[in-house]
NUVO-830203 format. One record per residue (C-alpha): residue number from 1; residue in three letters; x, y, z. Coordinates in steps of 0.5 Angstrom, whole numbers, plus 500, padded with zeros to 3 digits. Example, Ala and Ser with C-alpha at 12.3 -4.5 7.8 and 13.67 -1.06 7.14 Angstrom:
(1; 'ALA'; (525; 491; 516))
(2; 'SER'; (527; 498; 514))
***
This chain:
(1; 'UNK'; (787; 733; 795))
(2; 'UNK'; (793; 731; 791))
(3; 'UNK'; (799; 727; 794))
(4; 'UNK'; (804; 731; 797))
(5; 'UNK'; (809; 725; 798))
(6; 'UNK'; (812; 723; 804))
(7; 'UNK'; (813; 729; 809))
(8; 'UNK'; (819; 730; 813))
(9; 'UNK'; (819; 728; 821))
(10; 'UNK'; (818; 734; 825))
(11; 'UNK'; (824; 729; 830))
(12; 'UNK'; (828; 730; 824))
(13; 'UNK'; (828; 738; 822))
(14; 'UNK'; (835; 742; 824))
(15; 'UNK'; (835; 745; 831))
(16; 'UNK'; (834; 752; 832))
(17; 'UNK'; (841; 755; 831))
(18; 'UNK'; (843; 759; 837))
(19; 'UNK'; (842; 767; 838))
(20; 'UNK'; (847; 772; 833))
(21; 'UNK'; (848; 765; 829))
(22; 'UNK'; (845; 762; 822))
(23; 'UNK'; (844; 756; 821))
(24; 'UNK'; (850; 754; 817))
(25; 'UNK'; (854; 756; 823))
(26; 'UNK'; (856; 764; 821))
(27; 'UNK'; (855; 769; 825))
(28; 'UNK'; (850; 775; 822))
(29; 'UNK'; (855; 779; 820))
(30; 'UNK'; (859; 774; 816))
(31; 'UNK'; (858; 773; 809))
(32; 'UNK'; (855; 768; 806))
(33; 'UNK'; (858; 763; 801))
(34; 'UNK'; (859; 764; 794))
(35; 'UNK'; (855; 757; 793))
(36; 'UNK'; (849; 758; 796))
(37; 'UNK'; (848; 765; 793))
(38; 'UNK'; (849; 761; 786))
(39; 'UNK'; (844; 757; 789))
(40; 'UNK'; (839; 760; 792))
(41; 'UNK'; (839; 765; 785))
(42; 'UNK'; (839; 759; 780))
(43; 'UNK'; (833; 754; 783))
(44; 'UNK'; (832; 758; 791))
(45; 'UNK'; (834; 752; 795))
(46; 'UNK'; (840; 752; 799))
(47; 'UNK'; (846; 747; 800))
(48; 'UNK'; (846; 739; 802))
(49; 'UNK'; (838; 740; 802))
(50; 'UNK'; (836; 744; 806))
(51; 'UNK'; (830; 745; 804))
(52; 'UNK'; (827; 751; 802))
(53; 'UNK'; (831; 758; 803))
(54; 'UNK'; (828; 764; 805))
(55; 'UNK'; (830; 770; 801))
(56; 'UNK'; (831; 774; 808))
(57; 'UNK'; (835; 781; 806))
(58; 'UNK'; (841; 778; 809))
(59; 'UNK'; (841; 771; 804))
(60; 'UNK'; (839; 775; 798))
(61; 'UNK'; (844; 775; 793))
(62; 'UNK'; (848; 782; 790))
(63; 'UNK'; (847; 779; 784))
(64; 'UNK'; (840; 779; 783))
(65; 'UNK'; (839; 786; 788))
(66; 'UNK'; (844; 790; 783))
(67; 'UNK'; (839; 787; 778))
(68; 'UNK'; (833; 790; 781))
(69; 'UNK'; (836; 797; 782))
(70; 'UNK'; (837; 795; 790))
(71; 'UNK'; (844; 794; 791))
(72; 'UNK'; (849; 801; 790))
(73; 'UNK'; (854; 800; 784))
(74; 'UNK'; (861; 802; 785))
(75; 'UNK'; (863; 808; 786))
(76; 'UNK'; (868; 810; 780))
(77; 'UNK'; (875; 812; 782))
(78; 'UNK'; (878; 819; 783))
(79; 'UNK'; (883; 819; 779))
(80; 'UNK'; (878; 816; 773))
(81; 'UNK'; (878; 821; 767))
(82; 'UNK'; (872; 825; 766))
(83; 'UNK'; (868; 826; 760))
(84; 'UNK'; (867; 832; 758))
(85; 'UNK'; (860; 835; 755))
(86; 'UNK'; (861; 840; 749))
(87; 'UNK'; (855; 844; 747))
(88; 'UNK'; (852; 841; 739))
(89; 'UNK'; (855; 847; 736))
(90; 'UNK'; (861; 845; 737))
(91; 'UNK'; (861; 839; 734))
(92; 'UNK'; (858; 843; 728))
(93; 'UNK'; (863; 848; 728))
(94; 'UNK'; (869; 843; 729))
(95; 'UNK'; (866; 839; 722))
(96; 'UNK'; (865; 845; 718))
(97; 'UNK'; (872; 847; 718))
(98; 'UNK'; (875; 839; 717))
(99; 'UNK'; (871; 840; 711))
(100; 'UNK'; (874; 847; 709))
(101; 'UNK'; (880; 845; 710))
(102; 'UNK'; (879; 838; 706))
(103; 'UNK'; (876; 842; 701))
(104; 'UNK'; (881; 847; 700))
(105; 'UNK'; (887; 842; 699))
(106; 'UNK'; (883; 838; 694))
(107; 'UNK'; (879; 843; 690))
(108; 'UNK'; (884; 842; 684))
(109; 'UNK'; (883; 835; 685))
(110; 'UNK'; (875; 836; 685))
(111; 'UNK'; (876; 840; 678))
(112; 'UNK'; (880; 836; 675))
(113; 'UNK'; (876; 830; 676))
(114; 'UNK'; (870; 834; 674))
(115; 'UNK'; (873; 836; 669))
(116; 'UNK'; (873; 830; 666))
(117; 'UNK'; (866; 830; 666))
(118; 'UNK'; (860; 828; 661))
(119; 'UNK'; (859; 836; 658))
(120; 'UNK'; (853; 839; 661))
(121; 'UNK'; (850; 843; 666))
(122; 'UNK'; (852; 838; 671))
(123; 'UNK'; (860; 840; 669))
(124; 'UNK'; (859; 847; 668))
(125; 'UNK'; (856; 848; 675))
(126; 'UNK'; (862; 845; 678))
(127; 'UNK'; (867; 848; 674))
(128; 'UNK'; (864; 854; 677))
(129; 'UNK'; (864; 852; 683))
(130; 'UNK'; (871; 849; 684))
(131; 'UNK'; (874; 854; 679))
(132; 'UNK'; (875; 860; 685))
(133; 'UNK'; (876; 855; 690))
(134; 'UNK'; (882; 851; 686))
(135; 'UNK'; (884; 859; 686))
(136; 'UNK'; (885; 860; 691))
(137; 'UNK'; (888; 853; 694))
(138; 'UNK'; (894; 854; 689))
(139; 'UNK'; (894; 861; 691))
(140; 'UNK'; (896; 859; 699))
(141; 'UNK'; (900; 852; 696))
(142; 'UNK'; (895; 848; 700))
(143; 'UNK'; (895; 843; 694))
(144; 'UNK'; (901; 843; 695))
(145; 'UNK'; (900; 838; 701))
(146; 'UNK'; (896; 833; 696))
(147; 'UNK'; (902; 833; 692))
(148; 'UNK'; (907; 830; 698))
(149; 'UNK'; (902; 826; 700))
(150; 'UNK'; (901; 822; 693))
(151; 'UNK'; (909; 822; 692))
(152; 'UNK'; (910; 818; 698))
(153; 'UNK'; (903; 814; 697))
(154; 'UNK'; (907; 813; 690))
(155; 'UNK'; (902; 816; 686))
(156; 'UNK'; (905; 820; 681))
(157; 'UNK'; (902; 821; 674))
(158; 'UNK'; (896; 817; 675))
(159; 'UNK'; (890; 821; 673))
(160; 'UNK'; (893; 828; 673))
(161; 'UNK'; (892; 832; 667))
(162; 'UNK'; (899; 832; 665))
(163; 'UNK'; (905; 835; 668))
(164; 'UNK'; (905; 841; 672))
(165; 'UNK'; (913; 843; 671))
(166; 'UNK'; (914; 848; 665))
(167; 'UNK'; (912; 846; 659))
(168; 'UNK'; (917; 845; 654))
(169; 'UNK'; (918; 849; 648))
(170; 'UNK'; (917; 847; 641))
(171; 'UNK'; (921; 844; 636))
(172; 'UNK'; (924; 849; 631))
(173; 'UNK'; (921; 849; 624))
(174; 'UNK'; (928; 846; 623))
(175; 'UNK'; (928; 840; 626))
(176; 'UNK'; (921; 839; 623))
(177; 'UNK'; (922; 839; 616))
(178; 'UNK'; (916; 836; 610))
(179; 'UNK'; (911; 837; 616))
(180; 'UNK'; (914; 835; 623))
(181; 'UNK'; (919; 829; 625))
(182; 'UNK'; (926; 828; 622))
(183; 'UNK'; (929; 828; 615))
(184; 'UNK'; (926; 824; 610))
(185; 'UNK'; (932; 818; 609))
(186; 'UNK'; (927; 815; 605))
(187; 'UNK'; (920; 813; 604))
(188; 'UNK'; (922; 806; 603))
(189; 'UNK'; (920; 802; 609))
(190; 'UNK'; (925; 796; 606))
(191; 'UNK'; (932; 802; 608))
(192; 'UNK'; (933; 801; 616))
(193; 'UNK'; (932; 809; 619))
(194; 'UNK'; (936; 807; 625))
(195; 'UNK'; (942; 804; 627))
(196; 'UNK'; (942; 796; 628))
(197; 'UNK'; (941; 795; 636))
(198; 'UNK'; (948; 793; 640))
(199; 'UNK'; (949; 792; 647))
(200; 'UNK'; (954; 798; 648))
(201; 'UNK'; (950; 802; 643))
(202; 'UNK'; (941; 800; 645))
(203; 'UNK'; (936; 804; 642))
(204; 'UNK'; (931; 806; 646))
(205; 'UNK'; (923; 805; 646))
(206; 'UNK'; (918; 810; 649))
(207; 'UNK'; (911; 806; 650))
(208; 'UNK'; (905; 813; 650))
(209; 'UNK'; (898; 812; 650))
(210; 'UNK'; (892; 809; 655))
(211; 'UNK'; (889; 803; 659))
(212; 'UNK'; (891; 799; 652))
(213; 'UNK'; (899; 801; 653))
(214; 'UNK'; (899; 799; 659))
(215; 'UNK'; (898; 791; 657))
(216; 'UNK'; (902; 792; 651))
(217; 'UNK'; (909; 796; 654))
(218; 'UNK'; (908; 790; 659))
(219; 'UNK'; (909; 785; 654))
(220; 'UNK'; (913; 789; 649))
(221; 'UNK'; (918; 790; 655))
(222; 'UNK'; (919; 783; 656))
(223; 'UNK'; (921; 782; 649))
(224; 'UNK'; (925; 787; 649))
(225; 'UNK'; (930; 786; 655))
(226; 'UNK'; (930; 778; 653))
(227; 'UNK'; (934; 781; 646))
(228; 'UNK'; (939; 785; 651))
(229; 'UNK'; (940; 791; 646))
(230; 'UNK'; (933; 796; 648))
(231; 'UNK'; (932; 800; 654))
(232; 'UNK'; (925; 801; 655))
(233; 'UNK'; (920; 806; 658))
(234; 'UNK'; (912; 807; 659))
(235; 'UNK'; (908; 813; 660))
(236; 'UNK'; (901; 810; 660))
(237; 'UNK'; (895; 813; 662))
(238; 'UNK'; (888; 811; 664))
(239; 'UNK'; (882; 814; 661))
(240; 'UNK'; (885; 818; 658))
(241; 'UNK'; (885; 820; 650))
(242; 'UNK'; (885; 826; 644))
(243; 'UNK'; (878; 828; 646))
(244; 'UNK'; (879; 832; 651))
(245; 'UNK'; (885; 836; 652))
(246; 'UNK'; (882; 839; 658))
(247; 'UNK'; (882; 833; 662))
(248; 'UNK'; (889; 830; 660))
(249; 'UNK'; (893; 834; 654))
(250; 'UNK'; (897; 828; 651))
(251; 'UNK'; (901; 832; 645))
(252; 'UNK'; (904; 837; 651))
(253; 'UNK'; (905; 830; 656))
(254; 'UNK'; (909; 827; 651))
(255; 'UNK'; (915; 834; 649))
(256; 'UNK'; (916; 832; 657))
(257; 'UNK'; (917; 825; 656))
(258; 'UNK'; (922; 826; 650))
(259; 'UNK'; (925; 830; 654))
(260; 'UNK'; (926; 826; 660))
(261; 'UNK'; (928; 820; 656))
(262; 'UNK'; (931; 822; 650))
(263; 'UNK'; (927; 816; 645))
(264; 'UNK'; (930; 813; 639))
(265; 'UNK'; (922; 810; 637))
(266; 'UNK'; (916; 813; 640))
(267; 'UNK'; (909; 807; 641))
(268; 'UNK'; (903; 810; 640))
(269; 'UNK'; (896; 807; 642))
(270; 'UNK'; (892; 811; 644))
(271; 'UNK'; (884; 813; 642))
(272; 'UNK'; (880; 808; 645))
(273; 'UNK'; (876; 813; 649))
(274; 'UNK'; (876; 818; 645))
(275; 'UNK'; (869; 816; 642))
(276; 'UNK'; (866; 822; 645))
(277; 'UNK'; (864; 829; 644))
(278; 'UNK'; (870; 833; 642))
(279; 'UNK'; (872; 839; 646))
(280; 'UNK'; (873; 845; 642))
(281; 'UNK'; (873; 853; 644))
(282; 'UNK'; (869; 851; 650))
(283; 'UNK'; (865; 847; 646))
(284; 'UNK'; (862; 840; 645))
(285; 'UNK'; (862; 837; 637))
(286; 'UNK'; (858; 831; 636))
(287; 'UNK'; (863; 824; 635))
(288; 'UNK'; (863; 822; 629))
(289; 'UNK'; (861; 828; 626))
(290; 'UNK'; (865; 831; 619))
(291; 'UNK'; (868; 837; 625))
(292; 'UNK'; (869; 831; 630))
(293; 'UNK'; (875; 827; 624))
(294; 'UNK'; (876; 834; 622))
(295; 'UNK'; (879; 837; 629))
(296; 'UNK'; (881; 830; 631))
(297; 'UNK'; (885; 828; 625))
(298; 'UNK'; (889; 834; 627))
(299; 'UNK'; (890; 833; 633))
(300; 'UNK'; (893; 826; 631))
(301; 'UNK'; (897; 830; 627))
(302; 'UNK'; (900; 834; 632))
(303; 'UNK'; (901; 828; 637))
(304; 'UNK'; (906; 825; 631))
(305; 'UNK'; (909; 831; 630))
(306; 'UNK'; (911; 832; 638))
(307; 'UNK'; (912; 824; 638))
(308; 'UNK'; (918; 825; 632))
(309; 'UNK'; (921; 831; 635))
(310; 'UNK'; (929; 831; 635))
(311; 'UNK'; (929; 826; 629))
(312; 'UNK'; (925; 820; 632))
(313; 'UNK'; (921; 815; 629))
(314; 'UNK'; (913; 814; 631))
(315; 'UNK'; (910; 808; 631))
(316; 'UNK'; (902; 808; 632))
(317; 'UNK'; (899; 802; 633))
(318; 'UNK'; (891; 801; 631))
(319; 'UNK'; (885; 799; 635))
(320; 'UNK'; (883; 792; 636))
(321; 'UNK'; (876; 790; 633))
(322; 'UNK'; (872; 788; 640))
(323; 'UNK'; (864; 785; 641))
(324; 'UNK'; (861; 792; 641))
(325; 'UNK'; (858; 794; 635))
(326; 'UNK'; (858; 802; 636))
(327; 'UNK'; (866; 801; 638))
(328; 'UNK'; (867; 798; 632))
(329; 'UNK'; (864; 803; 629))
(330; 'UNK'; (868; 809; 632))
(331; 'UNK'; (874; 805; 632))
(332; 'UNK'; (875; 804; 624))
(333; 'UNK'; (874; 811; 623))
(334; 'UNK'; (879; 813; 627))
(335; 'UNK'; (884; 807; 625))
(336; 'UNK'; (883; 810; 618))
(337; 'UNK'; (885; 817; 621))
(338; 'UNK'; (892; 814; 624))
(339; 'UNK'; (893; 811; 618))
(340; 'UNK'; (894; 818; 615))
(341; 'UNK'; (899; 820; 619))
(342; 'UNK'; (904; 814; 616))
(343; 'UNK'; (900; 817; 609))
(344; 'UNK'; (903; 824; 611))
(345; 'UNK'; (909; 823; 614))
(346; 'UNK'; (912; 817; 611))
(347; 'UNK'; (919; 819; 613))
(348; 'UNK'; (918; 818; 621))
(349; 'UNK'; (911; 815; 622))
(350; 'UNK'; (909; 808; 621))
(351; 'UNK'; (903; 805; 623))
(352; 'UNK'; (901; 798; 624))
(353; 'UNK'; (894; 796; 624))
(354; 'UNK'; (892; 790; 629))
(355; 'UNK'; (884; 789; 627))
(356; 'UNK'; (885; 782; 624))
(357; 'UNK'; (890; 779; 629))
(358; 'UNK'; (884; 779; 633))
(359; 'UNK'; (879; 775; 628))
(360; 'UNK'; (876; 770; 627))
(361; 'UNK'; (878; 765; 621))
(362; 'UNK'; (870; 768; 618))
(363; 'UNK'; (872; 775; 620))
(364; 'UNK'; (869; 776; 628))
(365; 'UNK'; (870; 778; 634))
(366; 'UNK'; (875; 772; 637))
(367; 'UNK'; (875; 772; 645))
(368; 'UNK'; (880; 765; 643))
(369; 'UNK'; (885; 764; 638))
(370; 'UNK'; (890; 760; 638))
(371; 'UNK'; (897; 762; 642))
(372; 'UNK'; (905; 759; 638))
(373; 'UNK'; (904; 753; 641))
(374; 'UNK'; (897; 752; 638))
(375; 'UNK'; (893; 751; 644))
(376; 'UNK'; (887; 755; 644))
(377; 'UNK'; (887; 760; 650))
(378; 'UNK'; (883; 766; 651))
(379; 'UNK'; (885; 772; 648))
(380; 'UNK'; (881; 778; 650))
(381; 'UNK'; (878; 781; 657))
(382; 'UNK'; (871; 781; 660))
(383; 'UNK'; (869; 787; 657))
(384; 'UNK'; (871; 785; 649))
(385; 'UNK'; (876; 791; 649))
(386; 'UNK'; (882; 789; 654))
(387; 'UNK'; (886; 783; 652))
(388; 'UNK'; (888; 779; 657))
(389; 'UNK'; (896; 777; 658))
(390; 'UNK'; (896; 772; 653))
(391; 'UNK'; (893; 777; 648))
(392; 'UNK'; (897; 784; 650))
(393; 'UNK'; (904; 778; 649))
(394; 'UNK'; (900; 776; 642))
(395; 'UNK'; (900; 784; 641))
(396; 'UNK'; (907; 785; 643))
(397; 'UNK'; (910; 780; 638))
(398; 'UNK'; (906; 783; 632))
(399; 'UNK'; (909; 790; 634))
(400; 'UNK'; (916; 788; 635))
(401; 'UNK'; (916; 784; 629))
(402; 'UNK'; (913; 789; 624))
(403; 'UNK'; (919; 795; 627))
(404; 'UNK'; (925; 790; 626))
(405; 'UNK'; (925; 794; 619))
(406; 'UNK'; (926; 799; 623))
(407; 'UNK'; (933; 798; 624))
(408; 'UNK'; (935; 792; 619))
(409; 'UNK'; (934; 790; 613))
(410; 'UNK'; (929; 785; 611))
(411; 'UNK'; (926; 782; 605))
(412; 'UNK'; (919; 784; 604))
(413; 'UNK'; (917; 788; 609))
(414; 'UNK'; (910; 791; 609))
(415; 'UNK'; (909; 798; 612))
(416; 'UNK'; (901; 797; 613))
(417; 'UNK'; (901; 790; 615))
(418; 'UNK'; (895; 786; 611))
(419; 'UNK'; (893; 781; 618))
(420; 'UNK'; (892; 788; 621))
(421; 'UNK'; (888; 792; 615))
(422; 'UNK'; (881; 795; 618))
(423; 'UNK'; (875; 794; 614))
(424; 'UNK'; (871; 801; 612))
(425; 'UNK'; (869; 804; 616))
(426; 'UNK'; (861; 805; 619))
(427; 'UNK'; (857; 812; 616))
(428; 'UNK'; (858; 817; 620))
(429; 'UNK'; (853; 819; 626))
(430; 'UNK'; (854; 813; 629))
(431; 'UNK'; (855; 814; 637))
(432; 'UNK'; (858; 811; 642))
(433; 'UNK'; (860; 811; 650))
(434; 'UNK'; (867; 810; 651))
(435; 'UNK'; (871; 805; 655))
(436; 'UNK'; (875; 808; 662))
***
């Protein structure tokens, strides 16, 4: 038999306890203490090595009885808040309507963004569902809501389809003569067509267009303020463009700008999501088609005339070359486009082509040119069409150079400038997607 060890002496075991008396010295109806609870559940002795314990019912612990599903949990209070239990219908009915309601407040939204869209099945089928459901939240002013709340979100004008006030009338046909803009001073770029700038008497500078005017009306407002004599304003959208009118109309947006800012010169840099099929009639024309530039070049036109109303002067401002071999085609070919309108309305439109302030030496695309200082600094963004802020500053100081003719004399000043020039452009059918 295996060794035991030394036993305890019976001389040596406790006594018996009186009757109605544990042997701790408690009656029956005391509690026991918290120690010898913890005791007898974590390894089933009892205190001061006492021995084994015996797990009477009087000794077992409420912890591990409740464990077990033996002890009564407590009782909840009577002033405790109830539950109450709805049929699962209920629950579905409530769903339903939030989602009608959500829908019915936003449905102009959905079908503007839907809008915006690839042409296809996709966007024709919801358009059709949209359309009266948009309808019918204009009819109750529901969308109404929507525009309170992004106003005081501070979300005006971020990818709307232009404003939703009255649109302004037209100009006159007498304040477009030769086709649009104001008198022709002269077509000689070298004569200023603006008075010289003053404190007391600044011009004012419109900045229009999408993503690629946001970095260039950044920068360029911070040269103009450091000269004291411009004020300067910036409408720029995002995703935005000339190819679809039905999403965002530019040459209806810009009668709203002028009007509100009353510009002396009007910046344009616009097209580089127009790549895309071009919406007509309902219909979709395929980019780079002779239709596509067609109806392309007239809606250019029909921009620079909106931007020159009232006498204005306009300055479109080219494409940049990028890394994407199908962006570079569609953008010579719409750059040549742009150039045209300086072709056609020599009096007020200038356009300043950019396409080799971002080459290399050998002509490539140059992700690093040097800055003022001559250090070598990046220039473009990650996706090879953005600048970066040291490229939209490189940007910035070649426009506002190339307008100073505007307003002061200068020696030989060049209408096209040559460190710009767009090399020819691709044969026509190359297809391209957009950036956003």
């Amino acid at each position: 038999m295996p060794d035991l060890g030394p036993r305890r002496p019976l001389s040596t075991m406790p006594a018996p306890s009186p009757a109605g008396q544990a042997p701790d010295g408690r009656g029956d109806g005391e509690p026991r203490r918290l120690v010898d609870d913890a005791r007898l559940v974590s390894d089933g002795t009892t205190p001061a090595g006492r021995g084994p314990a015996v797990a009477t019912p009087a000794a077992r612990s409420p912890i591990r009885e409740r464990r077990r599903g033996l002890a009564p949990l407590r009782r909840p209070l009577a002033d405790a808040p109830q539950r109450t239990a709805h049929p699962a219908g209920y629950v579905l009915v409530a769903g339903g309507t939030c989602f009608l309601l959500w829908l019915l407040m936003f449905a102009p939204t959905l079908q503007h963004n839907a809008q915006a869209g690839p042409l296809g099945i996709r966007r024709t089928a919801a358009l059709d569902v949209l359309g009266p459901v948009a309808a019918l939240s204009r009819t109750l002013h529901l969308n109404g809501l929507t525009h309170v709340t992004n106003e005081a979100l501070g979300r005006q004008g971020q990818g709307s389809g232009g404003s939703t006030e009255p649109v302004p009338p037209p100009p006159t046909p007498s304040s477009h003569p030769h086709g649009g803009g104001h008198a022709v001073q002269s077509p000689n770029p070298s004569v200023p067509v603006l008075p010289k700038p003053t404190k007391s008497h600044p011009l004012s500078v419109l900045v229009v267009g999408d993503s690629l005017a946001i970095g260039l009306g950044t920068s360029i407002a911070s040269t103009l303020a450091r000269t004291g004599v411009f004020r300067m304003y910036m409408d720029a959208r995002i995703s935005t463009g000339l190819s679809r009118p039905d999403y965002f109309n530019w040459p209806v947006q810009i009668r709203f700008d002028i009007a509100r800012y009353n510009p002396d010169i009007v910046v344009i840099m616009l097209g580089g999501n127009d790549p895309q099929p071009l919406l007509y009639q309902g219909h979709g024309v395929a980019v780079n088609t002779a239709q596509w530039l067609r109806l392309y070049s007239e809606r250019v036109d029909l921009m620079a005339r909106e931007s020159a109303a009232g006498g204005r002067q306009v300055v479109w401002v080219g494409l940049p070359i990028t890394n994407k071999p199908n962006f570079n085609w569609a953008y010579r070919r719409q750059n040549t486009v742009y150039r045209q309108v300086q072709t056609q309305h020599p009096g007020f439109a200038r356009y300043f082509d950019i396409w080799r302030l971002f080459q290399s030496a050998n002509g490539h695309y140059a992700p690093y040119l040097e800055d003022p200082s001559g250090d070598l600094v990046l220039m473009r963004a990650a996706d090879g069409v953005h600048m970066t802020p040291p490229g939209y500053q490189r940007l910035a100081a070649f426009v506002f150079d190339q307008m100073r003719p505007m307003w002061r004399k200068t020696a030989s000043p060049s209408p096209t400038p040559t460190v710009g020039s767009t090399p020819p452009a691709a044969p026509t059918g190359a297809t391209t997607t957009a950036p956003r």
